[in-house]
C-alpha positions as CSV (number, residue, x, y, z in Angstrom):
1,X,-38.3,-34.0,-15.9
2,X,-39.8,-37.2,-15.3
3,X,-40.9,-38.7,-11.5
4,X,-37.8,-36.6,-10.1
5,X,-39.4,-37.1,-6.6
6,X,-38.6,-41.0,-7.0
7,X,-36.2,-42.7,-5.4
8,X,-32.4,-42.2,-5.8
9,X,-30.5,-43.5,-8.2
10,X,-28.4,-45.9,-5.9
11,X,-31.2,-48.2,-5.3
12,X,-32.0,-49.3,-8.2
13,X,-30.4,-52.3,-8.1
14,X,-32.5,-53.5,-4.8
15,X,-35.7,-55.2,-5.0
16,X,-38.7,-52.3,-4.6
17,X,-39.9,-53.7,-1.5
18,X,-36.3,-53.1,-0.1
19,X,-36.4,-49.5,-0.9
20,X,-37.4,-46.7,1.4
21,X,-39.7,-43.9,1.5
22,X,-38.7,-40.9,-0.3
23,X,-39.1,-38.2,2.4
24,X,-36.9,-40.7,4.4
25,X,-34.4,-41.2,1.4
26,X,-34.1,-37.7,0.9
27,X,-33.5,-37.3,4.6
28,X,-30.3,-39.3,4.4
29,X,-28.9,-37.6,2.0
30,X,-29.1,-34.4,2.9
31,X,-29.5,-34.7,7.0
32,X,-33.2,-34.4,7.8
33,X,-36.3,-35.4,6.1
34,X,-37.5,-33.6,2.9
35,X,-40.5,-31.3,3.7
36,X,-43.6,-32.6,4.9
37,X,-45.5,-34.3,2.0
38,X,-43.2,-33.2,-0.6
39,X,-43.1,-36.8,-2.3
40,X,-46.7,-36.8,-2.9
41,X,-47.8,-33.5,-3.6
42,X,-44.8,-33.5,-6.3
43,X,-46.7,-36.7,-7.3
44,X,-49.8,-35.1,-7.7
45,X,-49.0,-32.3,-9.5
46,X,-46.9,-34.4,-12.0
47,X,-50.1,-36.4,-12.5
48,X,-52.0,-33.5,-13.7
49,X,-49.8,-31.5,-15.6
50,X,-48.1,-34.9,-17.2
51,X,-51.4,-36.2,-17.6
52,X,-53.5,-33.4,-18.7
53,X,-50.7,-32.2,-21.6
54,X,-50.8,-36.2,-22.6
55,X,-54.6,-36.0,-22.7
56,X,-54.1,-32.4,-24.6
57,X,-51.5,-33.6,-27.4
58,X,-53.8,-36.7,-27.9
59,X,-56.7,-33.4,-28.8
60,X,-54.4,-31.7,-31.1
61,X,-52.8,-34.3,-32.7
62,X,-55.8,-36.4,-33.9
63,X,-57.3,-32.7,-35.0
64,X,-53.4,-31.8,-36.9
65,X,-53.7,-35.1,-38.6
66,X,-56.6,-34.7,-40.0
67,X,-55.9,-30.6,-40.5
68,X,-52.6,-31.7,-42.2
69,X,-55.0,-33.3,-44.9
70,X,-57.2,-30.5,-45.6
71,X,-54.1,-27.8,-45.9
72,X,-50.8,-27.9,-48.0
73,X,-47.4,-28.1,-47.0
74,X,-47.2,-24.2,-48.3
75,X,-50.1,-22.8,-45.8
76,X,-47.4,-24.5,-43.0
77,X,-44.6,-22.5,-44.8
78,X,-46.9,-19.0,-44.3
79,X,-47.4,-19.9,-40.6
80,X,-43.8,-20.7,-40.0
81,X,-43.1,-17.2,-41.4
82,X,-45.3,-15.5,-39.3
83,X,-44.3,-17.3,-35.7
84,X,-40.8,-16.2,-36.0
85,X,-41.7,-12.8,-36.2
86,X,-44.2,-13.2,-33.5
87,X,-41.6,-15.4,-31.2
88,X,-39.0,-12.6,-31.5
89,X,-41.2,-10.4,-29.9
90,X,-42.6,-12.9,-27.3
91,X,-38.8,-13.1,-25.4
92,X,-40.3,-9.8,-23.8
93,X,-43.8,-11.0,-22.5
94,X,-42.6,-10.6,-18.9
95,X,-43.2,-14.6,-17.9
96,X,-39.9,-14.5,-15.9
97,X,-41.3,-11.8,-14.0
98,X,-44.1,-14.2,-13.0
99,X,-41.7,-17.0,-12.4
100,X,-39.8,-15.4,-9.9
101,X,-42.6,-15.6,-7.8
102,X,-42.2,-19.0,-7.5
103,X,-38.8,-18.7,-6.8
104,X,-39.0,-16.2,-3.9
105,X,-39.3,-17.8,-0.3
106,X,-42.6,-15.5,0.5
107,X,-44.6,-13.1,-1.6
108,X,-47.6,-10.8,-0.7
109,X,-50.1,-8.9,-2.7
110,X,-47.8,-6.2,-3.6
111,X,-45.5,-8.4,-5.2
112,X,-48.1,-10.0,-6.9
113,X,-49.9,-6.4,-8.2
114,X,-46.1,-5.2,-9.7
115,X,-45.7,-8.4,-11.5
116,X,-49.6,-8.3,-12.9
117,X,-48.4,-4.4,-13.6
118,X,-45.0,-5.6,-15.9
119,X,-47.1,-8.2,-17.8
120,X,-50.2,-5.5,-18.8
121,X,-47.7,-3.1,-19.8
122,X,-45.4,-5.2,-22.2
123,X,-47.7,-6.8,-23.4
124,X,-50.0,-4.1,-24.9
125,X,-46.8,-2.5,-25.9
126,X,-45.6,-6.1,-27.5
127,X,-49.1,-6.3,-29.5
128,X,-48.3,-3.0,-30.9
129,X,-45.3,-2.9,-31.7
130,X,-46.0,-6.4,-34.0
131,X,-48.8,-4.9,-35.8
132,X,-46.2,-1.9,-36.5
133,X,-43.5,-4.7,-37.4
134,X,-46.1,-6.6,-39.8
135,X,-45.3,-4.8,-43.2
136,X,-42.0,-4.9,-42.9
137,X,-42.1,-8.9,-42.0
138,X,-44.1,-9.6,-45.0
139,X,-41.6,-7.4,-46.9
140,X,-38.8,-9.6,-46.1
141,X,-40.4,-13.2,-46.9
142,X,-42.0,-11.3,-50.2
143,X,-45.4,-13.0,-48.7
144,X,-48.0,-9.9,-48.4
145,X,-50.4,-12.3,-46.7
146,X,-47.9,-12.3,-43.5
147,X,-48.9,-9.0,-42.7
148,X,-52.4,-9.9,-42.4
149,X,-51.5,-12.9,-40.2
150,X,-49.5,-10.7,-37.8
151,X,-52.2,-8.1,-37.3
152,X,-54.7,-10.7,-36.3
153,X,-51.8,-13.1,-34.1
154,X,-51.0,-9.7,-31.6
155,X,-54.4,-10.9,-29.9
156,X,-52.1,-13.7,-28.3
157,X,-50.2,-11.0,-26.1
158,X,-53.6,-10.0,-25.3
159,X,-53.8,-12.8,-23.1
160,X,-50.9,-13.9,-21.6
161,X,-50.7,-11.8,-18.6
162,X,-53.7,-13.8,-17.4
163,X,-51.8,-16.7,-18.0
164,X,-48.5,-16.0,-16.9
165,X,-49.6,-14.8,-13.1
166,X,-52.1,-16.9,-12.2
167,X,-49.8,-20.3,-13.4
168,X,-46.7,-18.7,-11.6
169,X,-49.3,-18.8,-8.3
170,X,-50.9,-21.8,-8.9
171,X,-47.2,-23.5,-9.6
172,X,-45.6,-21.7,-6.5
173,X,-48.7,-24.4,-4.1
174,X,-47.6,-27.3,-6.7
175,X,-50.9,-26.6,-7.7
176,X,-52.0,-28.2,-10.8
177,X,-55.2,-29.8,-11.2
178,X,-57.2,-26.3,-12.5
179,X,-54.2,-25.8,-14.9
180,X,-54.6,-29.4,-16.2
181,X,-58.2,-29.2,-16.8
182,X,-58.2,-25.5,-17.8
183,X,-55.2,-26.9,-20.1
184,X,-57.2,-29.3,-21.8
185,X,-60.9,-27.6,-22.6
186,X,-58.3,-24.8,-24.4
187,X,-56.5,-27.7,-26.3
188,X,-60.4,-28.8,-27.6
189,X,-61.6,-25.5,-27.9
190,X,-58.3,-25.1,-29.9
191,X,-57.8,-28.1,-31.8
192,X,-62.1,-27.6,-33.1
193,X,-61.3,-24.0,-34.5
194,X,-58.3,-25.3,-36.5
195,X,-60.5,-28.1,-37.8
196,X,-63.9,-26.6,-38.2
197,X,-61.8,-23.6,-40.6
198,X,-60.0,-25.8,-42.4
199,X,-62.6,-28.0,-43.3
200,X,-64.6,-25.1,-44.8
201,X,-61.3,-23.5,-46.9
202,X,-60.2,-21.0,-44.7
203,X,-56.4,-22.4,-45.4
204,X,-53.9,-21.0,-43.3
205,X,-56.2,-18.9,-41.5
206,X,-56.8,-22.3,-39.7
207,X,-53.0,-22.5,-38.2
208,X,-53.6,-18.5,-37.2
209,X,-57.0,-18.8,-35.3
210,X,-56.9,-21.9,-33.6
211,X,-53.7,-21.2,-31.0
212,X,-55.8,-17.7,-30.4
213,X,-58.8,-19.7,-29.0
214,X,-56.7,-22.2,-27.1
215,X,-54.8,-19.2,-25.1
216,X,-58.2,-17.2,-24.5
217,X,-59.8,-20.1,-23.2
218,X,-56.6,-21.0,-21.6
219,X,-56.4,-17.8,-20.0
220,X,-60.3,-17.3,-18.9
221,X,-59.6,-20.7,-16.9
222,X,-56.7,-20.0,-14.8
223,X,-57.5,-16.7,-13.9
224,X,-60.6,-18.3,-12.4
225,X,-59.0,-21.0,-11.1
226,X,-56.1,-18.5,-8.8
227,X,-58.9,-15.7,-8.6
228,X,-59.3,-13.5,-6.8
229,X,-55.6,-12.2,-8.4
230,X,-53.7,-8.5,-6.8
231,X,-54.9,-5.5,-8.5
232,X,-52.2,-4.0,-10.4
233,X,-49.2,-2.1,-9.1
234,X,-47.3,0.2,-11.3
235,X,-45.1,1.8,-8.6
236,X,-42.2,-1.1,-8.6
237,X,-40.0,0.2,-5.5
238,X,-39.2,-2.7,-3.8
239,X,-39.1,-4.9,-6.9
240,X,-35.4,-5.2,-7.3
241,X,-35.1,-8.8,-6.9
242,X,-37.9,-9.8,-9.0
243,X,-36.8,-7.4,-11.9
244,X,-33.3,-9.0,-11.5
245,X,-34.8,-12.7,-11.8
246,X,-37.1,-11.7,-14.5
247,X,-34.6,-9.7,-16.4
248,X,-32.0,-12.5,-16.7
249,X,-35.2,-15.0,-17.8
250,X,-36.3,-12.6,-20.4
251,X,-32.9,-12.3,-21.4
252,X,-32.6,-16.1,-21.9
253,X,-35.3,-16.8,-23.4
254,X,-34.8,-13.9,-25.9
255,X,-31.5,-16.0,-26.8
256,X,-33.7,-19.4,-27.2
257,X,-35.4,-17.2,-29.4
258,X,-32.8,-17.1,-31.5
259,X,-31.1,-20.6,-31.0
260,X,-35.2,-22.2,-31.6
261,X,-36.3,-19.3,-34.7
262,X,-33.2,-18.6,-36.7
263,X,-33.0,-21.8,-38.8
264,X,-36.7,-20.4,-40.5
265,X,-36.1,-17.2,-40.4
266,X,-33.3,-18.0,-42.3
267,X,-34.6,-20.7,-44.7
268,X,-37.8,-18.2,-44.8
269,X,-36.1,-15.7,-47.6
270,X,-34.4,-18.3,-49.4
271,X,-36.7,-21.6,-49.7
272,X,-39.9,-21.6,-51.4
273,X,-42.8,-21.1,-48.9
274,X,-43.5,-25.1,-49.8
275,X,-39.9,-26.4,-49.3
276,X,-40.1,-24.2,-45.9
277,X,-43.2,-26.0,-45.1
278,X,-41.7,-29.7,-45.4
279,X,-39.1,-28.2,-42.9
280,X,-41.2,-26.5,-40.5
281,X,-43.7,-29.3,-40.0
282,X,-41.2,-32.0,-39.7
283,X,-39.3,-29.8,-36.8
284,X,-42.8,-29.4,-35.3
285,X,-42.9,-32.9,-35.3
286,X,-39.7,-33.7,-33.9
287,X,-40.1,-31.4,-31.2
288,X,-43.2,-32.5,-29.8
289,X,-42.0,-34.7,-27.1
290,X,-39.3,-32.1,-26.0
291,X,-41.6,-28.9,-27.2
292,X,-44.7,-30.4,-25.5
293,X,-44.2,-33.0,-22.7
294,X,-41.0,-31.9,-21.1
295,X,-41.6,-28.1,-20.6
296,X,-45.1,-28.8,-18.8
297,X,-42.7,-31.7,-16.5
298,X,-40.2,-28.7,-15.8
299,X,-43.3,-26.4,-14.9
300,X,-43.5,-28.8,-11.7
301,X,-40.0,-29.7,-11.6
302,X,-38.7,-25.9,-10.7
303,X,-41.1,-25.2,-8.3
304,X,-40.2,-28.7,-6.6
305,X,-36.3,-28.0,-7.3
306,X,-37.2,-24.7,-5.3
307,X,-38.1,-26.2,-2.0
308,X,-35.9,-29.0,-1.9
309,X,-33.3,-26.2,-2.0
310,X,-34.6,-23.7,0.0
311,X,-35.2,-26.2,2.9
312,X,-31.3,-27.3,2.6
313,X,-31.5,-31.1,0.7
314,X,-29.5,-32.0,-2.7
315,X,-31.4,-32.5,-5.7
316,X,-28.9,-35.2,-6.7
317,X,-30.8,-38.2,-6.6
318,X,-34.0,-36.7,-8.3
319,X,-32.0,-34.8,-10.8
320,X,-30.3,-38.4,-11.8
321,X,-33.6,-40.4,-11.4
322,X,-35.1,-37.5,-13.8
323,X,-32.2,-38.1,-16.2
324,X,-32.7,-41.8,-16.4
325,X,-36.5,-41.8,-17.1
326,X,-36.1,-39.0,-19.9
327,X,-34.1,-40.7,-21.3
328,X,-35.8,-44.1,-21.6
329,X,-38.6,-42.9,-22.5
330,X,-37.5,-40.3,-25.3
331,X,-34.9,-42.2,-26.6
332,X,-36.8,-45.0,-28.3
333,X,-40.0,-42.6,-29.2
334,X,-36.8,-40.4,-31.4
335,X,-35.0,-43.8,-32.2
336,X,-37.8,-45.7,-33.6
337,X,-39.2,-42.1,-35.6
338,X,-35.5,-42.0,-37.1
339,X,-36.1,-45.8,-38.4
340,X,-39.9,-45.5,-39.3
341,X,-40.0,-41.8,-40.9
342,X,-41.3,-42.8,-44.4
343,X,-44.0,-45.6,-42.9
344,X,-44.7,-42.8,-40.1
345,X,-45.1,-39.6,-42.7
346,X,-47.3,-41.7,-45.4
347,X,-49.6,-43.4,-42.7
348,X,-50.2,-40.1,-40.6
349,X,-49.9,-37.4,-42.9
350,X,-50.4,-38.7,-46.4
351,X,-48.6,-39.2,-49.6
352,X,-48.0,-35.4,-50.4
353,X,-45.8,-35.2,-47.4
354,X,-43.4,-37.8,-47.9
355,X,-41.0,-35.5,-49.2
356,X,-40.5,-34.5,-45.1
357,X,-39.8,-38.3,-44.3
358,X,-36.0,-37.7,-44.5
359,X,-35.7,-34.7,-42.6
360,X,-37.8,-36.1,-40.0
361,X,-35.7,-39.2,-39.7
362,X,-32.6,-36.7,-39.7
363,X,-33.8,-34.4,-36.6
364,X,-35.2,-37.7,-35.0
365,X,-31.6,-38.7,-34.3
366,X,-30.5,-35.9,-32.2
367,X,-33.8,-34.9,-30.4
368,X,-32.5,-37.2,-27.2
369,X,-30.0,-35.1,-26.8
370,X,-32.1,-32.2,-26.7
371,X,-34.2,-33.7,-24.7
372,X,-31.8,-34.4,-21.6
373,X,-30.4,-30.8,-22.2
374,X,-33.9,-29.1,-21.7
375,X,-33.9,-30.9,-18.0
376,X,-31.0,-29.4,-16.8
377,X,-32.6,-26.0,-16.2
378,X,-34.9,-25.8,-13.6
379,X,-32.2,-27.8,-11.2
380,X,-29.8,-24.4,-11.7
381,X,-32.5,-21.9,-11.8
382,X,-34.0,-23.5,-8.6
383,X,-30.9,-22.5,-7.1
384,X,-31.0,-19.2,-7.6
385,X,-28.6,-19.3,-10.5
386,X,-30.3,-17.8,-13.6
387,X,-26.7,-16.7,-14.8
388,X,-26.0,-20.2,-15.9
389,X,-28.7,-20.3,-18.1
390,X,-28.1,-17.0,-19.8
391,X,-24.5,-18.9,-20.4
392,X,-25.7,-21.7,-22.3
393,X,-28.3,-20.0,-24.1
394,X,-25.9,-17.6,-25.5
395,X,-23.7,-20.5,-26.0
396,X,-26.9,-22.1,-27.8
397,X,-28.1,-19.0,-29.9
398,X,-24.4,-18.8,-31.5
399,X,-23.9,-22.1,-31.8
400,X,-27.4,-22.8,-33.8
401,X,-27.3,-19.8,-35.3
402,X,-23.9,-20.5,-37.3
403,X,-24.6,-23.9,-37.9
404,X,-28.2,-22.8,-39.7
405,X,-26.4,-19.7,-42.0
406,X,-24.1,-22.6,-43.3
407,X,-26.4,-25.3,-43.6
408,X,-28.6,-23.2,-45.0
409,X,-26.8,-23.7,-48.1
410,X,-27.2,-27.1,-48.7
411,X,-30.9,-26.6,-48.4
412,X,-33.3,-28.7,-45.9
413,X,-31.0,-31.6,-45.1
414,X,-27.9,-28.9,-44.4
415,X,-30.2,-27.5,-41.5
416,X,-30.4,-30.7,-40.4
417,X,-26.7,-31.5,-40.4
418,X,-26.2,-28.4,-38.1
419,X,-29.0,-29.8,-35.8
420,X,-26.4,-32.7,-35.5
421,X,-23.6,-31.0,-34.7
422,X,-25.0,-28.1,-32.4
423,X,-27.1,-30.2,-30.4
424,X,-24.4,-32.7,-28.5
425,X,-22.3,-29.5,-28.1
426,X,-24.7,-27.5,-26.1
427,X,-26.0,-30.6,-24.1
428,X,-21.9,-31.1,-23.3
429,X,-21.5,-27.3,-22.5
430,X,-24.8,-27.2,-20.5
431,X,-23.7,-30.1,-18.3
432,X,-20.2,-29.0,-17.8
433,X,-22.2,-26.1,-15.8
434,X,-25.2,-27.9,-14.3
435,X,-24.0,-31.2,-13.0
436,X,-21.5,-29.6,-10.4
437,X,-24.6,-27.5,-8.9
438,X,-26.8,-30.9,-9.2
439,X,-24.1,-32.5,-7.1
440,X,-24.0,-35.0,-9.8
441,X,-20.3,-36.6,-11.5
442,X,-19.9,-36.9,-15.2
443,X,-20.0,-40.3,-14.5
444,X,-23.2,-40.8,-12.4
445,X,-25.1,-38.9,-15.4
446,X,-23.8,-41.2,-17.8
447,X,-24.8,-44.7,-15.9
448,X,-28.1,-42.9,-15.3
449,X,-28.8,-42.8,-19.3
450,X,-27.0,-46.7,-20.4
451,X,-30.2,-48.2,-20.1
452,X,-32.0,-46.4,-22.7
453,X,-28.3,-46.9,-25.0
454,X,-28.3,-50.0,-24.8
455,X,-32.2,-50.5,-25.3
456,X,-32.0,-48.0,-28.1
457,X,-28.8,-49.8,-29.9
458,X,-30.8,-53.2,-29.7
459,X,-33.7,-51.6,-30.7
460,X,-32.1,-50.2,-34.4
461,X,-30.2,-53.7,-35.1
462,X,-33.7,-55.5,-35.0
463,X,-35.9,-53.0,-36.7
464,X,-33.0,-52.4,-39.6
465,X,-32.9,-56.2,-40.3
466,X,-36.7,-56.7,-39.9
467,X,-37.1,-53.7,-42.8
468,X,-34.9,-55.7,-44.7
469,X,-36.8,-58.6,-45.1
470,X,-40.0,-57.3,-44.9
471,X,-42.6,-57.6,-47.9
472,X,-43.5,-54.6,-49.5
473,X,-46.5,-54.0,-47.7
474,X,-48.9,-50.8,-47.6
475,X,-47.0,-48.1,-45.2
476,X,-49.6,-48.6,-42.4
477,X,-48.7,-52.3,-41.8
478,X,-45.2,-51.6,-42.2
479,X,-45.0,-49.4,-39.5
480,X,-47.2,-51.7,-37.3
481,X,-44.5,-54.5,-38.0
482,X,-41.6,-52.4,-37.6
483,X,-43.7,-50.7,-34.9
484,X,-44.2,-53.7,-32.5
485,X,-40.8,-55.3,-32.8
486,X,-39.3,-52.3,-32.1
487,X,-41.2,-52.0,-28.9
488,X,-41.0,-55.7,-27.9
489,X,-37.3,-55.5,-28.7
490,X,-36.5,-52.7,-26.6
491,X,-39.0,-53.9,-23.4
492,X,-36.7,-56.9,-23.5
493,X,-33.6,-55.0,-23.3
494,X,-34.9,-53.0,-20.1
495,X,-36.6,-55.8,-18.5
496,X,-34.0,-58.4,-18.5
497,X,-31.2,-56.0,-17.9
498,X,-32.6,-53.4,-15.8
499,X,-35.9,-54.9,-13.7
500,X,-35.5,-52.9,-11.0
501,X,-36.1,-50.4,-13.3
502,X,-39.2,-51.3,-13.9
503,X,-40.5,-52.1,-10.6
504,X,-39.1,-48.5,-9.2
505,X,-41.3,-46.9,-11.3
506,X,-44.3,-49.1,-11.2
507,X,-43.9,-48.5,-7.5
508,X,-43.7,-45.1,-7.3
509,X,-47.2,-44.9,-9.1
510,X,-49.1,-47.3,-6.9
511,X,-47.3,-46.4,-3.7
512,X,-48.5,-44.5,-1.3
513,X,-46.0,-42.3,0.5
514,X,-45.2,-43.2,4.1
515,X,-45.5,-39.5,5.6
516,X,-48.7,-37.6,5.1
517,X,-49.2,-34.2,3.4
518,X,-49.2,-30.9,4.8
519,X,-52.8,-29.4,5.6
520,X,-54.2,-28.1,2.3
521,X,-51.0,-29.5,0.5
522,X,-50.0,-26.0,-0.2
523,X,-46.8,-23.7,0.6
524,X,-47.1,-21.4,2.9
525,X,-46.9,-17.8,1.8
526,X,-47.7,-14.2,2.9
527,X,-49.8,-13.9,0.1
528,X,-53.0,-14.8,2.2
């Protein structure tokens, strides 16, 4: 979710010096003004946990690219073996229990101590009951170095209880400038492990290590940043609601589990650890604008959601103006991929993994859709309605899962084909559910995304004709051709036909909001 605290939708057409504040647009559309400051501490804390996770991808990625070199396509294939097993466990880390804190309209520090006491305890018991699942892992894939892998990766639950409470706290303030920075030291302290092992032949032990550092540094900074945090409370009388809330996350995310895992666990007993790696890395590719960029947006966005709705407003006009901005800017980052895969893969990664470029280009295609469906989430949850996500991530995990044990079959490009037909199912089904509690109509939604259509359609009919006639030039100018019309083509197509566009959002970075913030900027709680 992108700027969701902009303007609404229906003044986009006006000039931006016609447009009015948000607080007072907000106001008129749900019969007073929006809480005090809302528009720019939402601002704020999208400009530190947007920025900070650009800032931290920018780390990893130029550390990845140059890791990518130094390993093979098969130590990606071991990793991608072990993270399934280690994400089926991870449904039941307790985060929703820390989320409902956010969600609750006051909390104190016994609420806080029972939710610090459900996160201790299943976690330790999640770390061992991996390193007893470990064998039997590595059994399955025929890969005795899995066990290993999974011994060492249960240090990750170690540290996610002093993760998941003090970011639930700090998001409940829209607090987010410790996270961002503690964010990105862990992404450095992350991305220098991967690269320092890998460099000296440590192989996959690279991929195993480095995400180990990241969350203990990650962990060590947000526990200082919310300290000092509630001492534990094991006696949960009284914690009915936030055992409901955090049972029906876990329970979700348990099915995303499945819907996100079961395409390499899988591929994992059939396809050749190498194969499996040309798979996994292109997916991890893929997904990095909706695995890395839009959950940190929904971080802020639910919290935000949460307010708005407790204080009596509709999130219509920020749950269409989030709509519209995901969806220009994904949809020609995923477009232009799908066109550029084999100039992309042979410039960033090399030569050896050009095999990948087709899946890539394949996965590309449908990751918009994905995109806008990963939005819809904290709008219904924010509502107190965690029962429509448990029905469209069932709907999800069967529809991913059947698609994957078919495609399956036909070997990497089969997965991808069931990609293409579960994805604009479940964004259908997840809409038909969402958009009525949004208080948004089919056809609202769909005006909100024709700009980045229509940029996108232009966008493929130039770069397509430009590869055509082309020379047959090294990879790297290729893709700087192809590249750079692409762009140009596409900012034509949104400035000439949709300015106001342009100007709303250029706006709503340099302008100042017309009410001022609360003291402190913070939500009051009980928590002292």
């Amino acid at each position: 979710m992108i700027r969701f605290y902009a303007r609404r939708m229906d003044s986009a057409d006006k000039h931006p010096q016609e447009r009015r504040d948000l607080d007072s647009d907000a106001g008129d559309l749900a019969g007073g003004p929006a809480p005090a400051g809302f528009g720019a501490r939402v601002r704020s804390a999208l400009a530190w946990r947007y920025g900070s996770q650009v800032i931290a991808q920018i780390i990893t990625w130029g550390s990845t690219l140059l890791v990518v070199r130094l390993l093979d396509p098969s130590d990606y294939g071991l990793f991608a073996m072990s993270q399934v097993v280690l994400a089926a466990l991870a449904f039941l880390n307790g985060w929703g229990f820390a989320n409902s804190l956010i969600q609750q309209d006051s909390i104190g520090k016994r609420d806080i101590g029972q939710a610090f006491a459900l996160l201790l305890v299943l976690n330790l018991g999640l770390a061992a009951a991996q390193i007893l699942i470990a064998p039997y892992a590595a059994l399955y894939y025929g890969e005795p170095l899995v066990e290993d892998m999974l011994h060492i990766q249960a240090l990750l639950f170690l540290t996610t209880p002093f993760i998941a409470l003090p970011s639930a706290l700090l998001s409940r303030e829209l607090s987010f400038r410790t996270q961002a920075i503690a964010n990105m030291i862990a992404s450095i302290a992350g991305a220098v492990t991967a690269l320092a092992m890998a460099w000296y032949g440590y192989g996959v032990w690279a991929l195993v290590w480095a995400p180990i550092v990241a969350f203990a540094v990650r962990a060590a900074g947000v526990t200082i940043a919310a300290w000092p945090l509630a001492l534990p409370v094991f006696d949960l009388k009284g914690a009915g609601a936030m055992v409901s809330y955090g049972g029906a996350m876990t329970l979700c995310q348990m099915l995303w589990i499945v819907q996100s895992q079961s395409d390499i666990f899988i591929a994992g007993r059939i396809f050749e650890p190498y194969d499996l790696g040309l798979y996994a890395e292109a997916l991890f590719l893929t997904l990095i604008v909706t695995g890395r960029f839009l959950p940190p947006l929904n971080e802020v966005a639910f919290p935000a959601y949460s307010e708005l709705h407790k204080a009596g407003h509709s999130l219509a006009p920020y749950f269409l103006r989030s709509m519209r901005s995901v969806a220009i800017i994904t949809g020609p980052i995923y477009i232009g991929l799908a066109l550029t895969a084999p100039e992309a893969i042979a410039t960033l990664f090399g030569e050896k993994w050009l095999p990948m470029a087709p899946i890539v280009a394949g996965l590309a295609l449908v990751m918009p859709l994905r995109s806008l469906e990963i939005i819809c989430t904290p709008a219904t949850n924010a509502t107190g309605r965690p029962r429509i996500y448990v029905y469209t991530s069932l709907f999800g995990a069967l529809l991913f899962t059947s698609g994957f044990l078919v495609g399956v079959q036909y070997g990497a490009m089969g997965l991808v084909r069931a990609w293409w037909v579960a994805s604009p199912l479940l964004l259908a089904f997840t809409l038909a559910f969402t958009l009525p509690v949004a208080g948004v109509g089919a056809w609202e939604w769909f005006k909100s995304i024709w700009p980045a259509i229509v940029g996108c359609g232009a966008m493929a009919v130039g770069v397509i004709g430009l590869g055509t006639i082309l020379p047959d030039w090294p990879a790297p100018l290729r893709l700087a051709a192809l590249g750079a019309a692409g762009a140009a083509i596409y900012a034509a197509v949104i400035w000439f036909g949709w300015r106001s566009v342009v100007y709303d959002s250029w706006a709503m970075v340099r302008r100042r909001p017309a009410s001022a913030p609360e003291p402190g900027g913070r939500m009051q709680t009980t928590a002292g």
